[in-house]
C-alpha positions in Angstrom: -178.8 73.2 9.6 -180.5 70.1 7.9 -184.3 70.3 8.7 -186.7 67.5 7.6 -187.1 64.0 6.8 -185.6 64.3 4.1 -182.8 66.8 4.5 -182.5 70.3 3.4 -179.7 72.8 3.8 -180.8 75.3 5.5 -177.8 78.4 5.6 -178.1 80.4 9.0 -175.9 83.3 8.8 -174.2 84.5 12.0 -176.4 85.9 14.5 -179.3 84.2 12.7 -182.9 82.5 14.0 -184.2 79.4 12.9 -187.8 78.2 14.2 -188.4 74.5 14.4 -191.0 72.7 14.9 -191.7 70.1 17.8 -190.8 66.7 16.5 -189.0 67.8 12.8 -185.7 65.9 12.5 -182.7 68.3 12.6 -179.1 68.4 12.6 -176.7 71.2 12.6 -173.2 71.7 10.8 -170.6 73.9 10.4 -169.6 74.4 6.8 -167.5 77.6 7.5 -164.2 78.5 8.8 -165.3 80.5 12.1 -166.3 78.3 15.3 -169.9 77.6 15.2 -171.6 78.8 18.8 -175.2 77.7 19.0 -177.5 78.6 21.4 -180.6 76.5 21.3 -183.7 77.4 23.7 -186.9 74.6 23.9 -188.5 72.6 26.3 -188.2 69.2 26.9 -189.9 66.9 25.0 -192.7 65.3 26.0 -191.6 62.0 25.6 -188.3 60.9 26.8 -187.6 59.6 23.6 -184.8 60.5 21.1 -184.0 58.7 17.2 -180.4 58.9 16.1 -180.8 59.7 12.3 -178.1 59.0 9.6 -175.3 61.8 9.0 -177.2 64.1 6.4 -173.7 65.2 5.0 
């Protein structure tokens, strides 16, 4: 993952947690070989209101 607005890696191995805080800008990526399956619990934002950020790779 790439957490923060100003990007840093952030290596989850399998089966790993991550905790994230409402409103941090995030985006995930698979830099290994294996199929990346996330599963990704929250609740909805409070404002319907999403930013596209650039590609951190």
């Amino acid at each position: 993952m790439y957490l923060g607005d100003h990007p840093e890696r952030q290596d989850v191995p399998t089966g790993g947690l991550v905790h994230v805080e409402p409103g941090t800008p995030l985006q995930t990526a698979n830099h290994g070989d294996e199929d990346l399956v996330p599963y990704i619990y929250g609740t909805p934002p409070e404002r319907e209101q999403a930013e596209i950020l650039d590609s951190a790779l």
